[in-house]
N, C-alpha and C positions, 0 to 999 in steps of 0.2 A: 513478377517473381511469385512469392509466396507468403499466406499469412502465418507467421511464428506467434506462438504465442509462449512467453519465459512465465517459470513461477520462480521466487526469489523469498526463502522463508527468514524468519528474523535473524540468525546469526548471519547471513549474507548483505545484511540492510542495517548492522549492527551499530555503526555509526556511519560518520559524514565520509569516512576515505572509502566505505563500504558503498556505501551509497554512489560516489563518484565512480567505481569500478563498474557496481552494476552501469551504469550508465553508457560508460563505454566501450561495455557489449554490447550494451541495444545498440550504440550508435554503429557499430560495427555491421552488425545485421542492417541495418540502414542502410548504410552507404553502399550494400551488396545488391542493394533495391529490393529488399525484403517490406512488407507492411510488418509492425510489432505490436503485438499485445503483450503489455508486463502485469503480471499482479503481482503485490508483494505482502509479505506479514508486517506485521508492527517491529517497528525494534526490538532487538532483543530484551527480554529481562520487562519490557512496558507492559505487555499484556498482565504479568503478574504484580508487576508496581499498584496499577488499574483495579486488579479484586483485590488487592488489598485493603486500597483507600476506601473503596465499594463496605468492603467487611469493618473497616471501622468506624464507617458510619451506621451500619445495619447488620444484625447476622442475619437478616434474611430479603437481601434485595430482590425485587421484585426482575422477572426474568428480563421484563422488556428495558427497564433503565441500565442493567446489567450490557444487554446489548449495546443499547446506546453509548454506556460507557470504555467499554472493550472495544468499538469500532474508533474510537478515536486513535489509537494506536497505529490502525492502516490507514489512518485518514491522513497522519503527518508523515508517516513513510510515502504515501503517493504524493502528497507537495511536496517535499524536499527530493524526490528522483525525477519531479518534472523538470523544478528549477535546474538541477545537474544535467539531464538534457538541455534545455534552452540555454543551459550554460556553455555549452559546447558546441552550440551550432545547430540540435539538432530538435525541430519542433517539436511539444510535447504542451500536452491538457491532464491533469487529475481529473477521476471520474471515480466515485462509489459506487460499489454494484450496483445502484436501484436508478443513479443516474445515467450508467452506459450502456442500459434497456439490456444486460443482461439477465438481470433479475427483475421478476417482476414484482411490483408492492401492491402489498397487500392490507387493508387497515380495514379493525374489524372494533 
């Protein structure tokens, strides 16, 4: 069939019953015999949780720990929609951009 590929922003990934939704619509695309690519945002409202705690510890984080700290947001949204997959029957891996070779790293 063919590769799909979903994006899924944070009010869609909002919480757990958001979460099990998205799910199963990929599994749906699945089942059609479709391959899926999901990327998703962080929860809603975490990314701004994130520069906050950021800002009360520093007014002026430095960009790269900045990053490091805002990726954690997409990092629990993509483990908890794999387990909602696998919860349902239907295979699924979390992967960060730099680990599913679509981005490349860079370290300087």
């Amino acid at each position: 069939m063919a590769l799909i590929v979903q994006k899924y922003g944070g009010t869609s990934v909002g919480s757990v019953e958001r979460i099990q939704h998205v799910a199963n619509k990929v599994a749906g695309f699945r089942a059609d015999g479709h391959d899926v690519v999901v990327v998703v945002s962080a929860m809603s409202g975490e990314t701004n949780r994130l520069i906050g705690l950021a800002h009360a510890i520093s007014e002026t984080p430095t960009p790269r720990e900045m990053d490091v700290l805002v990726s954690t947001g997409e990092q629990v949204t993509i483990a908890l929609l794999a387990m909602a997959l696998n919860e349902i029957g239907v295979s699924a891996r979390s992967y960060t951009g730099d680990k599913s070779g679509s981005i490349p790293t860079v370290h300087s």
